[in-house]
N, C-alpha and C positions, 0 to 999 in steps of 0.2 A: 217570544218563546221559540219557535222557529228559526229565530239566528242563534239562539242555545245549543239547542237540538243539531244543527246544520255543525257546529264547529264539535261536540262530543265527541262524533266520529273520530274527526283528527286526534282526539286526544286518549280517546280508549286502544285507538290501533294505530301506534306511531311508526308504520313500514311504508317503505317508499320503494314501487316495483318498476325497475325500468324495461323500457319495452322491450320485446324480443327481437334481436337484429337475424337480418335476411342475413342467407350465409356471403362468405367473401367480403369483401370491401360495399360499402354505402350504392347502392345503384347497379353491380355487376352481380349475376350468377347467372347461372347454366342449369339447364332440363337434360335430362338423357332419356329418349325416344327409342319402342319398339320399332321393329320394318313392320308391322301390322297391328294396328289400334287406333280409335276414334277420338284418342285425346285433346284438350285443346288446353294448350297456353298461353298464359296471360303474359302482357309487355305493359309497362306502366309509360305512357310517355306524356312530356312535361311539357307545355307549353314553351316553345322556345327553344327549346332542346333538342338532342338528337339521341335516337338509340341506335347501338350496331348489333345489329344481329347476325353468330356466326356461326356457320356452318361447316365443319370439320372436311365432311364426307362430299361434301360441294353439291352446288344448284342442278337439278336436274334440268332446269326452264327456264322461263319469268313466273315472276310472283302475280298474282291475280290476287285481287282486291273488290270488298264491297263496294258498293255506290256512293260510302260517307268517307271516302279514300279514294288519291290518284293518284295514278304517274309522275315522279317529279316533272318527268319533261313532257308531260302535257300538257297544256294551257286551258283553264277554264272560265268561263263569265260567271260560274256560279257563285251566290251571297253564303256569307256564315264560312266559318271555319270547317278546313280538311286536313286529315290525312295524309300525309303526303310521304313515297319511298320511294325509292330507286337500288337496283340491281349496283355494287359496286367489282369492277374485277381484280381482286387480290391473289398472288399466288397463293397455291396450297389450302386456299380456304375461301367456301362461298359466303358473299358479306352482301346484307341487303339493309340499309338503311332507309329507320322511320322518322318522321317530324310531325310536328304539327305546324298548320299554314292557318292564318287567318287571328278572329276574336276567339278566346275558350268560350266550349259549350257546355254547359253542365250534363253531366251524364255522357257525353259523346264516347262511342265505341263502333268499332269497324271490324272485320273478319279476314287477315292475310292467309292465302293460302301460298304456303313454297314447297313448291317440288323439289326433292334433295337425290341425290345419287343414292343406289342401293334401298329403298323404300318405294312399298308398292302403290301407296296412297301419300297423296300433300301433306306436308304435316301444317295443323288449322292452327292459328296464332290470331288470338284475341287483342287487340289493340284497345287499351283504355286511358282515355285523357287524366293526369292525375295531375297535384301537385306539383310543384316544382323538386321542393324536400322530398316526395316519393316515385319523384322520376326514374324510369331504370336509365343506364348507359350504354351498360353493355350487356345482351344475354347469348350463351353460346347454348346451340342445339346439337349433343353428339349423341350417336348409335351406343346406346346400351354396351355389347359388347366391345366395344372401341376406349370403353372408359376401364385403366387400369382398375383392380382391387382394391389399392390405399385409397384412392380416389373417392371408390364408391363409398368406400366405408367412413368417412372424412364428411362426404355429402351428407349421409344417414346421419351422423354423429350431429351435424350443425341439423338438420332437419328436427330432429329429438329433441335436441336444445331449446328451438322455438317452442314445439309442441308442450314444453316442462313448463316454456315460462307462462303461456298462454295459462294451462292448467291450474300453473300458480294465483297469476294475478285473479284468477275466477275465484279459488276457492280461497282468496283475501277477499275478495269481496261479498262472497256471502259470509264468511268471518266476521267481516267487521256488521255488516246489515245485522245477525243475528248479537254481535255485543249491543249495541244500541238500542236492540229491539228488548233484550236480557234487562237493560239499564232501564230503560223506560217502565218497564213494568217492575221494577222495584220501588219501594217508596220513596217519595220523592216530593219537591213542595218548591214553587217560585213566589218569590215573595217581591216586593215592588219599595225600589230605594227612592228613587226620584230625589237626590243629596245635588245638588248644585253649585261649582264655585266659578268664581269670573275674576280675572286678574287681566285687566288692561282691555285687551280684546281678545282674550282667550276664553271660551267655556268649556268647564269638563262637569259633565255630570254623571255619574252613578245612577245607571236605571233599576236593573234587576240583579236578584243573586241566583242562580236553582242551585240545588243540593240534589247529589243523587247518594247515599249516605256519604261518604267524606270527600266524593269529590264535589268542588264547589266552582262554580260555575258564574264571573261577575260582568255584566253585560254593561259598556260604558257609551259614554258619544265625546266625542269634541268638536269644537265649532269656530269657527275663524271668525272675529264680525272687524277683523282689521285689516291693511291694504298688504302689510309685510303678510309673508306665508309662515304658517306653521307648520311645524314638523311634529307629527306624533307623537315621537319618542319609543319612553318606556310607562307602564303603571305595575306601581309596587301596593301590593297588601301587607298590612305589619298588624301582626296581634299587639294592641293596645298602641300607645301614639310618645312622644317625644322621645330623648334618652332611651327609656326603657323597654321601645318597640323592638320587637321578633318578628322578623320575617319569617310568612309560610312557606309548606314546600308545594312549589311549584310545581305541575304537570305540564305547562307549558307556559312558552313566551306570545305573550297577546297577540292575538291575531286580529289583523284588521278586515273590514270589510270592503274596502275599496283595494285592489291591488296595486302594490308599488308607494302604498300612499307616503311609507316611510322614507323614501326616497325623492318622491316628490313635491309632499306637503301639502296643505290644503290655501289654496284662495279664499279671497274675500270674499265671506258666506258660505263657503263651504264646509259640511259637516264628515264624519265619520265614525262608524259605531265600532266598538271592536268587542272583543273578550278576552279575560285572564281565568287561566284555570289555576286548580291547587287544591289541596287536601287540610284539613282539617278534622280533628277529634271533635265529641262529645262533649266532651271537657273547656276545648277552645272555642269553642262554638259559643259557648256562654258567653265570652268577652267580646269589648269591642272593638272594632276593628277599625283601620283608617286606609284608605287609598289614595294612593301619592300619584300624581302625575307628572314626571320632567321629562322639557322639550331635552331633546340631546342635542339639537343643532338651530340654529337662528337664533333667536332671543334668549336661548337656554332658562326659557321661563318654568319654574313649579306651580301647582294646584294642589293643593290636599281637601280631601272629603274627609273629617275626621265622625268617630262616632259612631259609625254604621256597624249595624247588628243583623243578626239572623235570626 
C-alpha cells in the first residue's frame, strides 16, 4: 500500500520543476558591496578546484584568513584538509585565489577577510566546502555605485527569477501533498490479486489493484530465477482478453521500483515491483480484465495474467 500511495503522487501531479540557476554561466557571478555594511559572502569552493575572486576597485592589503585557511605559500605540518589562497597581481583588477588542499571535510567552512580600495571596513567572505557540481569559479566583488544601471537591473531580473522558481517549486509541493492527501480521503478500497505466471524463468505476478474512484492503481513484481538478464519491459491492461481486448486509458507508463532497471535488467534472482496506472468507468469495472507483460529486449518473452477483476 505504501509503494501505491508513494507513486499517486507522480501521477495526480505530472510537473517537472527544474532548479533555479544562479545568475550568469554555471559557477560565475558577482556581489556588489556598500563602502559601509557588515555583510558577508558566501563562495562555494570545490574540492579540487579553484575560485577567482575579483576585485574591480583593487586590494587594499593581504587577505587575512581563519585558522581552518592558509597561505598558499606557507607551509604547514597540520592533518585534515585546508583552505588554501594566495593574493594574485593582475593589472586593473585585485584577484585573490581560493582552493581547497587536502581530504574533503564535511561541513568545512573558513572566514576571508579582503581589504579592497575605497571601503572603510574588509569585506567578510565566507568560504564553504561544497560539491564539485556546486563549485563557484569565478565571483567578482564591485562597489555598488561602479555597477552601471542595465547591469543592476539585469542582476535584480536574474535574482527575481530564482526567487519565482523557489516560490514555485514550494507551492507544487504543497499542491501535490494536498492532492494526495484530497485522494486519500475519498473513497477508496485495495483489494489483493496475488495472479502468478512463470514462463521459463520469468515470473510476473499481479499483487494489488487500489482504486481511487476511476483511477486504478496495479501493483506488479517480476522475478529472474534465470542466469540470462531480464528486462522489464512494458505491462499492458486490456478490458477483456484475446481479439476482442481494449486497452485502458492510461495515466501513466509503469514505473518501476528500482531505478534504471529498464535499462539494466534484472539478474539471476533478482526481483522488482513496479506500478501501472489508468482510469477506468463504473461500467468497466464490472468486466474482466488481463495484464500483459512483454520483455522488449533480450528474450522478448510475454506473460499474461488473464481474469483479473476488481
Amino acid at each position: 500500500m505504501k509503494f501505491v500511495l508513494f507513486v499517486v503522487l507522480a501521477c495526480l501531479v505530472g510537473v517537472d520543476v527544474e532548479a533555479a540557476q544562479r545568475p550568469l554561466s554555471a559557477g560565475v557571478r558577482w556581489h556588489t558591496y556598500a563602502h559601509s555594511s557588515g555583510d558577508v559572502y558566501r563562495v562555494q569552493v570545490a574540492p579540487g578546484g579553484a575560485v577567482h575572486l575579483l576585485f574591480p576597485a583593487g586590494l587594499a592589503g593581504e587577505p587575512h584568513c581563519t585558522d581552518t585557511c592558509i597561505e598558499e605559500s606557507t607551509s604547514t605540518a597540520a592533518k585534515g584538509g585546508r583552505f588554501r589562497f594566495r593574493s594574485v597581481g593582475t593589472p586593473g583588477v585585485g584577484t585573490v585565489v581560493v582552493g581547497w588542499s587536502g581530504p574533503p571535510t564535511e561541513r568545512a567552512s573558513a572566514l576571508l577577510s579582503v581589504a579592497v580600495v575605497g571601503r572603510s571596513q574588509p569585506l567578510s567572505i565566507e568560504l564553504r566546502l561544497a560539491r564539485a557540481e556546486d563549485g563557484d569559479t569565478q565571483v567578482s566583488f564591485t562597489p555598488a555605485d561602479a555597477v552601471p544601471a542595465d547591469v543592476q537591473v539585469e542582476k535584480r531580473v536574474a535574482e527575481l527569477r530564482a526567487a519565482d522558481a523557489n516560490e514555485f517549486a514550494k507551492r507544487l509541493r504543497d499542491a501535490s501533498a494536498r492532492a494526495l492527501h484530497e485522494q486519500v480521503l475519498q473513497t477508496h478500497q485495495c483489494s489483493r490479486v496475488g495472479a502468478r505466471e512463470r514462463k521459463a524463468d520469468a515470473i510476473f505476478e499481479v499483487e494489488e489493484i487500489c482504486h481511487f474512484g476511476r483511477k486504478h492503481f496495479l501493483t506488479f513484481s517480476l522475478t529472474n530465477r534465470g542466469s540470462a538478464t531480464l528486462f522489464p519491459g512494458t505491462v499492458l491492461v486490456t478490458l477483456g482478453s484475446g481479439a476482442a481486448a481494449m486497452p485502458v486509458d492510461y495515466l501513466s507508463l509503469p514505473y518501476f521500483s528500482k531505478e534504471g532497471a529498464e535499462e539494466s535488467g534484472l539478474l539471476h534472482k533478482e526481483s522488482v515491483r513496479g506500478v501501472v496506472s489508468f482510469e477506468v468507468d463504473d461500467e468497466e469495472k464490472a468486466r474482466r480484465f488481463e495484464v500483459r507483460w512483454n520483455e522488449v529486449r533480450g528474450a522478448n518473452r510475454q506473460l499474461v495474467v488473464p481474469d483479473v477483476s476488481f
